[in-house]
DRENDO-1510 file (C-alpha; in Angstrom, 1 decimal, always signed):
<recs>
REC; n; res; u; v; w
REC; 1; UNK; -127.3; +68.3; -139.3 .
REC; 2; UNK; -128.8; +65.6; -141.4 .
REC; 3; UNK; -127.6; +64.3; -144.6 .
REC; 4; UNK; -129.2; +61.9; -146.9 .
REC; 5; UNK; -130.1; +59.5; -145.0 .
REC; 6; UNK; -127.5; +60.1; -142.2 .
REC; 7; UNK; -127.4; +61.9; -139.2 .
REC; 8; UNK; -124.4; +63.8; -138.4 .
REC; 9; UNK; -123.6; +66.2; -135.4 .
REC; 10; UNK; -122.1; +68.5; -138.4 .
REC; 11; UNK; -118.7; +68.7; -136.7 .
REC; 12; UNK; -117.0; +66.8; -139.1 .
REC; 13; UNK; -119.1; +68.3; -142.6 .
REC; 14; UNK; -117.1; +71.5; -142.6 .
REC; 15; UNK; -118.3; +72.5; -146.2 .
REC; 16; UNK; -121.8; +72.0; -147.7 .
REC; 17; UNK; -119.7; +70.5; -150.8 .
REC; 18; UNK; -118.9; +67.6; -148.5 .
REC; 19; UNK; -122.2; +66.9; -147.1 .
REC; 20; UNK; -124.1; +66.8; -150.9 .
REC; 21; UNK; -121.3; +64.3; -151.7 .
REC; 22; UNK; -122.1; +62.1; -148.6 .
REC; 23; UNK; -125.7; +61.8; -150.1 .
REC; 24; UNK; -124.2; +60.9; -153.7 .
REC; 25; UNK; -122.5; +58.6; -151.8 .
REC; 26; UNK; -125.5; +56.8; -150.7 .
REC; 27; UNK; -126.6; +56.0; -154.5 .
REC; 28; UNK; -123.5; +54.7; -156.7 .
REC; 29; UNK; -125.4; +54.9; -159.8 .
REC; 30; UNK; -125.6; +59.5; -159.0 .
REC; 31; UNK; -124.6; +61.2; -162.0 .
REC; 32; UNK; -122.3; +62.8; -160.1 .
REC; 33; UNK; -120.0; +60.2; -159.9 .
REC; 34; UNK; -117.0; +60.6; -162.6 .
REC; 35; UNK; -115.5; +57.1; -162.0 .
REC; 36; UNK; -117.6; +54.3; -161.6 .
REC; 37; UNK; -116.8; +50.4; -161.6 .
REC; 38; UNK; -119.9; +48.5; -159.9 .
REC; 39; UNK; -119.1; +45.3; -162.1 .
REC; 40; UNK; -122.7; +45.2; -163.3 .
REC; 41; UNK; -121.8; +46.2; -166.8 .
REC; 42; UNK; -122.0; +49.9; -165.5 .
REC; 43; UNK; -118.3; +51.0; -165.9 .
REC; 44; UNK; -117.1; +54.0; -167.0 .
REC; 45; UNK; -113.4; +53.3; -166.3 .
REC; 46; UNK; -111.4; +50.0; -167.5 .
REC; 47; UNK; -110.1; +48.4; -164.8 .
REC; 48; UNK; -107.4; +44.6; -164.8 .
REC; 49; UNK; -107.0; +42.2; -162.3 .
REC; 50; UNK; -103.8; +40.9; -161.5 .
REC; 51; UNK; -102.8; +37.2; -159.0 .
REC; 52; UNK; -99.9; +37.7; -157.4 .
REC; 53; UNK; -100.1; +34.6; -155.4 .
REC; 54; UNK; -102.6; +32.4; -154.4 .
REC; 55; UNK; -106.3; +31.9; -156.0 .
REC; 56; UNK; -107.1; +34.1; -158.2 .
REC; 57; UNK; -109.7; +37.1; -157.7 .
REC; 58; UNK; -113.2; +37.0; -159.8 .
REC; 59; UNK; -115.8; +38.3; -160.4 .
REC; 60; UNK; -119.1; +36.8; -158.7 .
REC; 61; UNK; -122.6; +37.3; -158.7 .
REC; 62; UNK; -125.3; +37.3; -155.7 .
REC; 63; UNK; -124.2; +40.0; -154.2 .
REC; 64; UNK; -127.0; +42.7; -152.3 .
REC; 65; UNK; -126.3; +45.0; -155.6 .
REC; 66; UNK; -125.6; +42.4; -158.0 .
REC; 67; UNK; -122.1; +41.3; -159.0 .
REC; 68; UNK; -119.1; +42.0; -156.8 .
REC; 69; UNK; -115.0; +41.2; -156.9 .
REC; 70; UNK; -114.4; +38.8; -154.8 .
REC; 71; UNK; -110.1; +39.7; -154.2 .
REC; 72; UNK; -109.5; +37.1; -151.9 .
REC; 73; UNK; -111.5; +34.0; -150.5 .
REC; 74; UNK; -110.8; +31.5; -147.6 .
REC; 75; UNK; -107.2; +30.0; -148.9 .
REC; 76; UNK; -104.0; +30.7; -147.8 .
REC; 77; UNK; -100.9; +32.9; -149.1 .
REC; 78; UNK; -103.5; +35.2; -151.2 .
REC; 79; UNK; -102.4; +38.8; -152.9 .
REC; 80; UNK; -104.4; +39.9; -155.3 .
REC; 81; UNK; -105.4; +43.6; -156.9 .
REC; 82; UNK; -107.5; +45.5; -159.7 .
REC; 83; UNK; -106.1; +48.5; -160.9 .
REC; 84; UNK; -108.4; +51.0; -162.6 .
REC; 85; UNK; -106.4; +53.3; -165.4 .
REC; 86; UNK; -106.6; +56.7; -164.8 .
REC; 87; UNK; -109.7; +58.5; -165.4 .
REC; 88; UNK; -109.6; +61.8; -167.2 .
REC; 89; UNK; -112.6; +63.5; -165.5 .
REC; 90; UNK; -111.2; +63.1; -161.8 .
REC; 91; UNK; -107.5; +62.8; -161.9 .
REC; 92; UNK; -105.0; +65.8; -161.1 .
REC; 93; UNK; -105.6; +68.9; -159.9 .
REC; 94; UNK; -108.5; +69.2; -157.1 .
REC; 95; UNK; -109.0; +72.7; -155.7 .
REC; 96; UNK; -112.5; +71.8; -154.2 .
REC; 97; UNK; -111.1; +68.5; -153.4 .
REC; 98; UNK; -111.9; +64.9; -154.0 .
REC; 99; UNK; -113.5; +61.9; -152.7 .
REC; 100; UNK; -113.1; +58.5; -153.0 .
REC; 101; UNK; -116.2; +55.8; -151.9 .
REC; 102; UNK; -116.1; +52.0; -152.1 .
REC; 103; UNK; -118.3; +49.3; -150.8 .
REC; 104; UNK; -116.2; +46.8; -148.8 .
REC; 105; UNK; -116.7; +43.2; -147.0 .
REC; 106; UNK; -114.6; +40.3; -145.1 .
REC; 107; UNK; -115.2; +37.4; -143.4 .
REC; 108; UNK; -115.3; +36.7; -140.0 .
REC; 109; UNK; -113.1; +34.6; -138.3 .
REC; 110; UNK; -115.7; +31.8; -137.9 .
REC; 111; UNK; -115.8; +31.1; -141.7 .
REC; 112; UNK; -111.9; +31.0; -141.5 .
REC; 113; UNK; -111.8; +28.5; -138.6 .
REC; 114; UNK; -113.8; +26.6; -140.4 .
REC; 115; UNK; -111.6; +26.9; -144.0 .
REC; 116; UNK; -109.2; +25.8; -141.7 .
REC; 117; UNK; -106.9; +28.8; -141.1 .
REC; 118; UNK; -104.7; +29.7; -138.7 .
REC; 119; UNK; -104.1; +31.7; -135.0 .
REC; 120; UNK; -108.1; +32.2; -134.5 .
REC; 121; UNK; -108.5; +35.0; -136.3 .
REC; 122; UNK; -109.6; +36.1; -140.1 .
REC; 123; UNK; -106.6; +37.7; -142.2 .
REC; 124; UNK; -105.4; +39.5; -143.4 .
REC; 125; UNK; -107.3; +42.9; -144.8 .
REC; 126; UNK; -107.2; +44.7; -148.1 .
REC; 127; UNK; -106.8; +48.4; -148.9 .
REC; 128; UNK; -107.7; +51.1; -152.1 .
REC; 129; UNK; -106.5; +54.5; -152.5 .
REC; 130; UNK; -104.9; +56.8; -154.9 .
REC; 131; UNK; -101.7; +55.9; -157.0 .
REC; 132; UNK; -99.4; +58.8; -159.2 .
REC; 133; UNK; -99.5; +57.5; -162.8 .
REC; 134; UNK; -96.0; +58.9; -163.0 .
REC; 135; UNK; -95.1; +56.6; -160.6 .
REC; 136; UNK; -97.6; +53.5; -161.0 .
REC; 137; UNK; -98.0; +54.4; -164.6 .
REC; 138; UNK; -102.0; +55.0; -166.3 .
REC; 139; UNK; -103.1; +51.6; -167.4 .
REC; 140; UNK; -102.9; +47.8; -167.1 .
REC; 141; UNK; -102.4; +45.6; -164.9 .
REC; 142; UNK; -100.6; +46.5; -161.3 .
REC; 143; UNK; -99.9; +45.0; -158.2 .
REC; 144; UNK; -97.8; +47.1; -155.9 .
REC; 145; UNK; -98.1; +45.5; -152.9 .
REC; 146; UNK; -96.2; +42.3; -154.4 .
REC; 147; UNK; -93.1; +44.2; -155.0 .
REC; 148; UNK; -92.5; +45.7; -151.7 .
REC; 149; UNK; -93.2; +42.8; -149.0 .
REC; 150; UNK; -93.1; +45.4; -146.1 .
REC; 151; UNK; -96.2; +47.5; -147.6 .
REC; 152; UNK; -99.3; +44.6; -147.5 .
REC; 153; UNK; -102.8; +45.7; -149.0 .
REC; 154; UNK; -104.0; +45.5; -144.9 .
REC; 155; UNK; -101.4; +48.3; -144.0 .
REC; 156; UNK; -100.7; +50.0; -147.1 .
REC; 157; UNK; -97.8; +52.6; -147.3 .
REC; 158; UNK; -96.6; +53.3; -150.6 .
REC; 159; UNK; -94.4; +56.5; -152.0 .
REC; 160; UNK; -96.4; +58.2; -154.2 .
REC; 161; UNK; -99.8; +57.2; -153.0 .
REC; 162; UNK; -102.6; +57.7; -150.7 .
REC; 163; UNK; -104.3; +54.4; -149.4 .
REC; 164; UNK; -106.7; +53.7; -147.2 .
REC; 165; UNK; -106.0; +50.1; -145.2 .
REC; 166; UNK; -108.2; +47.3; -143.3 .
REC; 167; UNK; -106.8; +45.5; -141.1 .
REC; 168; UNK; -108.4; +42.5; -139.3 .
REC; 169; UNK; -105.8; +40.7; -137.8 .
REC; 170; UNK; -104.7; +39.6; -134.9 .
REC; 171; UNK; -108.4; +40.0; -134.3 .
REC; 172; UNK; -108.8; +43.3; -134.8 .
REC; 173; UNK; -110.2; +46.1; -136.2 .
REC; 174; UNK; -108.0; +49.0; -137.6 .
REC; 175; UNK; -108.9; +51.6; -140.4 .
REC; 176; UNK; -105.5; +53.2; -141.7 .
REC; 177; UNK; -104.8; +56.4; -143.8 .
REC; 178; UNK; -101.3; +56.1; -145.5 .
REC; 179; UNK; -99.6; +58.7; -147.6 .
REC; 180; UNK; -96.0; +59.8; -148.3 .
REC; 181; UNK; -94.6; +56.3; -147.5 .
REC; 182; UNK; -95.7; +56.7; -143.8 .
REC; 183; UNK; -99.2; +56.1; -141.7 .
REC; 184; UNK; -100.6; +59.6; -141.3 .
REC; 185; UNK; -103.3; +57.9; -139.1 .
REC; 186; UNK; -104.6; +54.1; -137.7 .
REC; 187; UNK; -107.8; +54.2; -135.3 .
REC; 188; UNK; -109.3; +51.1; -133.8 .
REC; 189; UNK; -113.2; +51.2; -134.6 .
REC; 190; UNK; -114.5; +48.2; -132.1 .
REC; 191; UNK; -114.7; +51.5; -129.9 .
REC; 192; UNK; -117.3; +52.8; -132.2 .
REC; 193; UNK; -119.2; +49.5; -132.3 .
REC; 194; UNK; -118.2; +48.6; -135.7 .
REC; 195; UNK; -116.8; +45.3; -137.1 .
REC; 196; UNK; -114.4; +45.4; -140.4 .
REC; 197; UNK; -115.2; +41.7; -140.7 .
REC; 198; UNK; -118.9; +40.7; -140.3 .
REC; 199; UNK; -119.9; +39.1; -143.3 .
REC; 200; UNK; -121.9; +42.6; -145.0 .
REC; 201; UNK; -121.1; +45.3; -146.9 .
REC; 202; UNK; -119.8; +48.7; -145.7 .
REC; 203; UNK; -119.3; +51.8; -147.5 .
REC; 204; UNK; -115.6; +53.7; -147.1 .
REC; 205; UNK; -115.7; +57.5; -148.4 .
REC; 206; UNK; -112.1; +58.9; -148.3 .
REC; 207; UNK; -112.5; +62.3; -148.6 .
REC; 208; UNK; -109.8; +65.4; -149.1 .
REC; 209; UNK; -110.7; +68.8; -149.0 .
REC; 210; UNK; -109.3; +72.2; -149.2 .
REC; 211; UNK; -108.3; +73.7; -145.7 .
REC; 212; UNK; -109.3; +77.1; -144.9 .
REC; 213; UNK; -107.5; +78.4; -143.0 .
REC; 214; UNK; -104.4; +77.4; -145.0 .
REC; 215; UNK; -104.6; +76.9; -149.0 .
REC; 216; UNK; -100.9; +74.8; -149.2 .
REC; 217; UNK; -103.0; +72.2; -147.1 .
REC; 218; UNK; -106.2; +70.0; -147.2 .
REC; 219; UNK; -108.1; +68.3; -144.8 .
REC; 220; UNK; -108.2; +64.2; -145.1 .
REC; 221; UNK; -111.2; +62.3; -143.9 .
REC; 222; UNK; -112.2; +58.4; -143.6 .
REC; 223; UNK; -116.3; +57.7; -143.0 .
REC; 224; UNK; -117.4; +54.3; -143.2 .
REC; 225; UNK; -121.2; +53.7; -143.4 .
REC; 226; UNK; -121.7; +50.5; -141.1 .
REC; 227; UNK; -124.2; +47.8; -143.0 .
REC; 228; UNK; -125.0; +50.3; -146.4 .
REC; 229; UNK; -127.1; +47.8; -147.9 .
REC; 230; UNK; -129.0; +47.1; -144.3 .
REC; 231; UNK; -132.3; +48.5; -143.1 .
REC; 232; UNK; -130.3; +50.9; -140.4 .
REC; 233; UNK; -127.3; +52.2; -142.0 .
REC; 234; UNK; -124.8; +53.5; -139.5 .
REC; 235; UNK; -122.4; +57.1; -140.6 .
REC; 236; UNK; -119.0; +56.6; -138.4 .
REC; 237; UNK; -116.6; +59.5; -138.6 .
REC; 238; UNK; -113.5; +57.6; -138.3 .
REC; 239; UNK; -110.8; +60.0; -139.7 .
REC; 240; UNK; -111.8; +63.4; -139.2 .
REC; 241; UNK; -110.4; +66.8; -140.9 .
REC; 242; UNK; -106.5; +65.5; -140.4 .
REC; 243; UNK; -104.3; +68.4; -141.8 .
REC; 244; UNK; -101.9; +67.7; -144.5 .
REC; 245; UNK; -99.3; +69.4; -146.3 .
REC; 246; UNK; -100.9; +68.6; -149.5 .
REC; 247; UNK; -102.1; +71.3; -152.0 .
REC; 248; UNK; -104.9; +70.1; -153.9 .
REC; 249; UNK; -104.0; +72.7; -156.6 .
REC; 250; UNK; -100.9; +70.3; -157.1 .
REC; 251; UNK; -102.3; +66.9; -157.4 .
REC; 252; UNK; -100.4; +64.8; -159.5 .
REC; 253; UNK; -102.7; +62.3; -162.0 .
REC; 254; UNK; -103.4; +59.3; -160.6 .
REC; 255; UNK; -105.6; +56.4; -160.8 .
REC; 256; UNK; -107.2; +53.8; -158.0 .
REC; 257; UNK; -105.8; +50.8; -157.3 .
REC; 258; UNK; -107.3; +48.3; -154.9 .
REC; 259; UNK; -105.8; +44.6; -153.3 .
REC; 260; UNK; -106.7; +42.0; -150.6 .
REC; 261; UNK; -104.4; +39.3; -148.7 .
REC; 262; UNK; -104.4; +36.4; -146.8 .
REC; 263; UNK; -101.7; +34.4; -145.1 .
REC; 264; UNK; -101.7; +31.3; -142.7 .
REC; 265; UNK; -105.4; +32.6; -141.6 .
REC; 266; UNK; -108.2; +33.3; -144.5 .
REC; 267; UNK; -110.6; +35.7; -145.7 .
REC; 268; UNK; -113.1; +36.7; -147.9 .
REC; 269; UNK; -112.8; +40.0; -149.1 .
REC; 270; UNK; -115.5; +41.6; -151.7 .
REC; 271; UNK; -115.4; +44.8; -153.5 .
REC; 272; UNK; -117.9; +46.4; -155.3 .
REC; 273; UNK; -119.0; +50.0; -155.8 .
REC; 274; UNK; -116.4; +52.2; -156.6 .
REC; 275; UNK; -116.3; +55.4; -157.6 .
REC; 276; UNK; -114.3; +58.9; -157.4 .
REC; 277; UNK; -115.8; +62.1; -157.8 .
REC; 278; UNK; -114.7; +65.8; -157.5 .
REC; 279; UNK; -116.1; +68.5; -155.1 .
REC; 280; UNK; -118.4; +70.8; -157.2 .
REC; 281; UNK; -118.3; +74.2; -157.5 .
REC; 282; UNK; -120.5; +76.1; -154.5 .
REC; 283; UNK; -123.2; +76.9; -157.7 .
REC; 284; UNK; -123.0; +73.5; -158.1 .
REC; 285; UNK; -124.2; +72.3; -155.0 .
REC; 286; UNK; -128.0; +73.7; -154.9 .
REC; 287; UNK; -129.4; +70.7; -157.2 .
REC; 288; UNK; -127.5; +67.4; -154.9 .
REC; 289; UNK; -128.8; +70.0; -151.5 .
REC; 290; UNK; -132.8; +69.2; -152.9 .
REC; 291; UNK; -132.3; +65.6; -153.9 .
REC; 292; UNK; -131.0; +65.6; -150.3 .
REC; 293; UNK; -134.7; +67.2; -148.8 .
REC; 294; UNK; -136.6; +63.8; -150.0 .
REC; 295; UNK; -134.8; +61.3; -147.9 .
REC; 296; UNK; -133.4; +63.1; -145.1 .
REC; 297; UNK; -135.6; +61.8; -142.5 .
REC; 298; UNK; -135.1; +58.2; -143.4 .
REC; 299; UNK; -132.6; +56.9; -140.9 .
REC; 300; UNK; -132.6; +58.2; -136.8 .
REC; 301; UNK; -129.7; +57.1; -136.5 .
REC; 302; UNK; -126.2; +59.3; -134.7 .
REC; 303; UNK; -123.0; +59.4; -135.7 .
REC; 304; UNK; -120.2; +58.0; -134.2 .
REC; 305; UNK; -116.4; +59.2; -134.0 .
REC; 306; UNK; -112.9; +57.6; -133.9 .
REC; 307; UNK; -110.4; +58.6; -132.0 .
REC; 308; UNK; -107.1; +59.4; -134.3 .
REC; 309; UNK; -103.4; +58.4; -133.5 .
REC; 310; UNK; -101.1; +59.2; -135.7 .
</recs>
């Protein structure tokens, strides 16, 4: 099965809702997209920064797509986040489901060696996911991760939320999917060939859908498109269809919060792109299915798949 530019083994694309929004996914600027911050003056959704500690984030220009938000940069003892208020058109109840993308990038640990860091690695990671307003509250500035020392933006488990993590160090590689205060999943990607911390921009899609076999439960996904700005793109399945006992009928409101850290040991760590979306209707599928038709032969390129602990 191919998809936008992408070529899946259509395993993991269970619905034909999912697969037209992994082609939105490719272009920020769809009109599909409800929520959209690309810091290019293109925001739909107000968003505040908040420094916890450490240099302060900013936003910077030069990047592949324009301006990006740099969270953290080579100095020590960083934490730092941007909290988007809640978005009317994409928060609450999501029957079709839901999906979250975001363009990400870190340094590598060459560039912190020579900041001078620390135990010969880059560190630490930075994370983005869901947060209930009840909980986090709609608007303004936020920092969870500052308030609760054992949940860093790296390996982020928070109650009320579900996050996404990246964690690079001790020299490593580890995608995360938290929710419920626990880690419902970690996988190491080097076994897929792809590095969290290179230096270029990769695009995460955190996606939830309804199960069907069961409606009390829905199906939790992590992709990360390997170099999205590059000539050869690369789709990795990292998270596939993990089972949840979450109703998407249920959803509380929530908003997207996002953070970065550094320690002893540095790193850069850009955002840029994000944007949340709902799962159409099935009707509403047929016109994202023929945008799809122009570009699907773009990119030869196979999918690769994590292995999930949890």
């Amino acid at each position: 099965m191919t998809v936008g530019k992408y070529r899946t083994s259509g395993k993991h694309l269970k619905t034909l809702a999912f697969a037209a929004l992994l082609a939105c996914s490719i272009a920020i600027s769809t009109a599909s997209a409800e929520l959209k911050v690309d810091f290019d003056g293109g925001d739909n959704t107000a968003w505040a920064l908040t420094n916890s500690s450490g240099e302060a984030p900013a936003i910077l220009s030069g990047g592949p797509t324009g301006s990006f938000l740099r969270l953290a940069n080579l100095t020590g003892s960083i934490n730092n986040s941007i909290a988007l208020d809640e978005n009317p058109t994409v928060t609450g109840p999501a029957p079709n489901g839901k999906q979250l993308t975001f363009d990400f990038r870190m340094s590598d640990n060459e560039a912190n060696a020579n900041a001078g860091g620390c135990c010969n690695s880059a560190a630490d990671g930075m994370g983005i996911g869901y947060f209930a307003t009840p909980l986090y509250g709609a608007s303004g500035a936020l920092n969870p991760a500052a308030a609760d020392g054992a949940s860093p933006w790296e390996r982020p488990v928070f109650a009320g939320a579900a996050v996404v993590g990246l964690d690079v160090f001790e020299d490593i590689d580890v995608v995360s999917l938290n929710a419920f205060g626990g880690v419902l999943a970690e996988v190491d990607v080097r076994p897929l060939g792809l590095d969290l911390n290179n230096g270029v921009f990769h695009r995460g899609i955190f996606t939830v859908l309804p199960d069907p076999a069961d409606s009390t439960k829905s199906l939790w996904s992590v992709d990360i498109i390997e170099d999205v700005n590059g000539a050869n793109p690369v789709l990795h399945n990292v998270i596939s269809d993990l089972p949840t006992t979450v109703d998407l009928n249920g959803l509380p409101l929530n908003r997207v919060i996002a953070g970065a850290r550094t320690g002893g040991a540095f790193l850069n760590a850009d955002l840029d792109n994000v944007s949340v979306r709902f799962v159409p209707e099935p009707s509403g599928l047929m016109p994202l299915l023929i945008g799809m038709a122009g570009v699907s032969s773009l990119l030869r390129r196979s999918v690769r798949r994590g292995p999930v602990s949890n």
